[in-house]
C-alpha positions in Angstrom: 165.6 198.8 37.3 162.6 199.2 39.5 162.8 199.8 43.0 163.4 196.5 45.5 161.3 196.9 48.6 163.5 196.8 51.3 163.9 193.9 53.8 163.6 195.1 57.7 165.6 193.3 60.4 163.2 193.3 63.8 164.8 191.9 66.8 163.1 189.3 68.7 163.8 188.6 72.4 164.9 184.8 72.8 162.4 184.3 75.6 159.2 185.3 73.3 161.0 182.6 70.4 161.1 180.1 73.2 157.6 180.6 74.2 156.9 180.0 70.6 158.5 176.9 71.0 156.9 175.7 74.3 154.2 175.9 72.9 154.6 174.5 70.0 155.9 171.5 72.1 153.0 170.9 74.3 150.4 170.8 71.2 152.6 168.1 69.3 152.5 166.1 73.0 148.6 166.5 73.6 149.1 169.1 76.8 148.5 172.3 75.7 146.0 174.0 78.0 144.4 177.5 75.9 143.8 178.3 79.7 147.1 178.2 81.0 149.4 177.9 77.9 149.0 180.6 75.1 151.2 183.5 74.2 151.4 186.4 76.4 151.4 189.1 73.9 153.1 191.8 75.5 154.4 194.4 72.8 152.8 195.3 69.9 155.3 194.4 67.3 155.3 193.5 64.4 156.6 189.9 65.8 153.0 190.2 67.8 150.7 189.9 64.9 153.0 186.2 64.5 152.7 185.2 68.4 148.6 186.0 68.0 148.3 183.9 64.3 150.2 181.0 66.7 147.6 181.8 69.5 144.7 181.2 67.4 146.2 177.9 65.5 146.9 176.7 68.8 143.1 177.2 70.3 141.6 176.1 66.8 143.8 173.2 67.2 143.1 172.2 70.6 138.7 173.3 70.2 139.2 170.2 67.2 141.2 167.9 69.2 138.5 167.9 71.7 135.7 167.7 69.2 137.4 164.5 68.2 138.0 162.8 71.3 134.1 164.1 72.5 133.4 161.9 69.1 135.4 159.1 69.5 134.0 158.6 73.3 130.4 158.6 71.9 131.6 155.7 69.1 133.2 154.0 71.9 130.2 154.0 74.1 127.3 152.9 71.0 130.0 150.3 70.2 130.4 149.0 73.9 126.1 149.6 73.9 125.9 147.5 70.7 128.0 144.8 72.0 125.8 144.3 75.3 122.4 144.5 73.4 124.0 141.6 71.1 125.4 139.8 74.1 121.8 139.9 75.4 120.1 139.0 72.2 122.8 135.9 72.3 122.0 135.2 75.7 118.4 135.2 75.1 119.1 133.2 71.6 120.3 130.6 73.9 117.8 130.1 76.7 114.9 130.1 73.8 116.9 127.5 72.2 117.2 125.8 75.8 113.5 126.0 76.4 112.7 124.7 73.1 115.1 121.4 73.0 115.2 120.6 77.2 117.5 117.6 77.0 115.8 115.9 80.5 117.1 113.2 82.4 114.5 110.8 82.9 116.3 108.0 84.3 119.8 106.8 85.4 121.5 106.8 81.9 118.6 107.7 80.3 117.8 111.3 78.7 115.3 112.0 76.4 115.1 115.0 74.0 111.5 116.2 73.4 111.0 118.2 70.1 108.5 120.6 69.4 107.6 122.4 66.4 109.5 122.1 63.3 112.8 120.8 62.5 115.4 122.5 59.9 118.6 121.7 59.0 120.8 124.4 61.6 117.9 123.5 64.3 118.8 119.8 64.0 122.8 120.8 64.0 122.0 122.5 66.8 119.8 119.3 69.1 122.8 116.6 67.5 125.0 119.2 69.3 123.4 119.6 73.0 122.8 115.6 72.6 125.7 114.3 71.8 127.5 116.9 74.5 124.9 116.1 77.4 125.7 112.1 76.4 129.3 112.5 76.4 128.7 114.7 80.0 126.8 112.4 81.5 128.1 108.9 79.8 123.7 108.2 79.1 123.5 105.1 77.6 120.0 105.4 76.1 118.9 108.2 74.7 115.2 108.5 73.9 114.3 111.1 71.1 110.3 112.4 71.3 108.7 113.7 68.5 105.4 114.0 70.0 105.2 117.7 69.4 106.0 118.0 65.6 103.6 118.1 63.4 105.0 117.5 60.1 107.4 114.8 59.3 108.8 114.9 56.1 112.0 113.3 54.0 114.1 116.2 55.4 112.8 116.0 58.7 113.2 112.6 58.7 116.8 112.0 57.9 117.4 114.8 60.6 115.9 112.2 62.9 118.2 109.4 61.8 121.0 110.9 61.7 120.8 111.9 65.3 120.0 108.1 66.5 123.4 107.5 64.5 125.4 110.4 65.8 124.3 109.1 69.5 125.4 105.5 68.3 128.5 106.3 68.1 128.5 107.5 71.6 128.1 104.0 72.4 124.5 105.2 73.5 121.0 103.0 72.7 118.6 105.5 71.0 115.0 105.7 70.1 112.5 107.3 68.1 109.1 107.5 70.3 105.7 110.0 69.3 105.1 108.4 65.8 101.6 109.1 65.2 99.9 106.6 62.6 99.2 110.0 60.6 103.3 111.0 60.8 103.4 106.8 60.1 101.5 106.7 57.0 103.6 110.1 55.9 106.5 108.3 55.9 105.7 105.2 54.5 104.4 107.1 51.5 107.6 109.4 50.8 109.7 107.0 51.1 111.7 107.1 54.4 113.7 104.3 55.3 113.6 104.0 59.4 114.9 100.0 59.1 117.7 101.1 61.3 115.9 103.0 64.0 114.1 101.4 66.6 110.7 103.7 66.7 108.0 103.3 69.7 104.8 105.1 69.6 104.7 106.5 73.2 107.4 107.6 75.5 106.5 105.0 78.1 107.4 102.6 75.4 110.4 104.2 74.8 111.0 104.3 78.4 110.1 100.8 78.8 112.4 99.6 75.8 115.6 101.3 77.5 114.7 99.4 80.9 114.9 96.4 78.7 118.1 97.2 77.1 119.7 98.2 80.3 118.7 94.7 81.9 120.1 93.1 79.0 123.2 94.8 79.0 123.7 94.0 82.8 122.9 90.6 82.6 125.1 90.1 79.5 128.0 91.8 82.3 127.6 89.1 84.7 127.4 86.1 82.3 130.6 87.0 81.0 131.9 87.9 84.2 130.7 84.7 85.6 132.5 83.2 82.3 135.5 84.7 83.1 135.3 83.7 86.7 
């Protein structure tokens, strides 16, 4: 039979094992220090050669842990810079959209929306929405929609238009349709657009005069069945 190498016994001291372990322990709990915490190597053993190998895992270790954490502080700071250049582009998304659909107060109980430009679908979501909120804020009961400033009027647009005065209707609000040019007249007469149900001026003024009207109507129709009920 060939020749078995033969297995040495070495004798550790306890105190270098429990170094080992010590360690061992503050790597697995995130506190070892490679400036405070390695291995003294102190003999020149052949247990030495093991207490350097657990040196060298244990500063490899710690160098990569740090890489990490140096990594995840620079994803946390790009995502909390993201998040402030898209809060800004929202904020700034919202006082464009401010500028471009003022909802102005140009009487007691009567606002008026001016539009300018063009009018899309999530555009007109979005004028319905400020309306209808500014109405139900400030209990308006006339609202006065001015479409001076848009150019082109067509079957989209339009129905946009109408179903904004009926949205504000069922506020309980009055609401007009004032700036219809004859050229923005004669567009909608030829595609088409039904506007029977929407009271259209061609001016503000006339729109403004029109909601003085219905506001002295409404009052007097108060006091007569007041005076009824009296």
């Amino acid at each position: 039979m060939p020749n078995q190498p033969s297995s040495q016994m070495l004798e550790v001291d306890v105190d270098r094992l429990e170094r080992i372990r010590d360690v061992l322990a503050m790597i697995s709990l995130g506190e070892f220090d490679p400036a405070h915490h390695l291995i003294p190597v102190e003999n020149h053993d052949a247990f030495s050669s093991f207490e350097e190998t657990i040196n060298l895992f244990a500063r490899q270790l710690h160098a990569s842990v740090r890489e990490n954490e140096a990594s995840i502080q620079k994803l946390d700071a790009a995502r909390r810079d993201l998040e402030e250049k898209l809060s800004t582009i929202e904020r700034q998304r919202m006082a464009i959209r401010d500028l471009s659909t003022p909802i102005i107060e140009l009487w007691e109980d009567i606002l008026t929306l001016p539009i300018v430009g063009v009018v899309d679908t999530q555009r007109s979501l979005e004028m319905t929405e400020r309306l209808l909120h500014r109405i139900s804020q400030g209990k308006a009961r006339c609202a006065i929609i001015d479409i001076t400033g848009v150019e082109v009027v067509d079957t989209a647009t339009a129905n946009h238009f109408v179903k904004m005065v009926t949205a504000a209707r069922l506020l309980g609000t009055y609401c007009v349709v004032t700036g219809i040019s004859p050229v923005i007249a004669q567009t909608l007469s030829q595609i088409g657009v039904d506007l029977r149900d929407v009271k259209t001026l061609g001016s503000l003024r006339d729109g403004l005069r029109e909601c003085f009207l219905y506001l002295r109507s409404q009052a007097a129709h108060r006091a007569f069945e007041s005076s009824r009920q009296g």
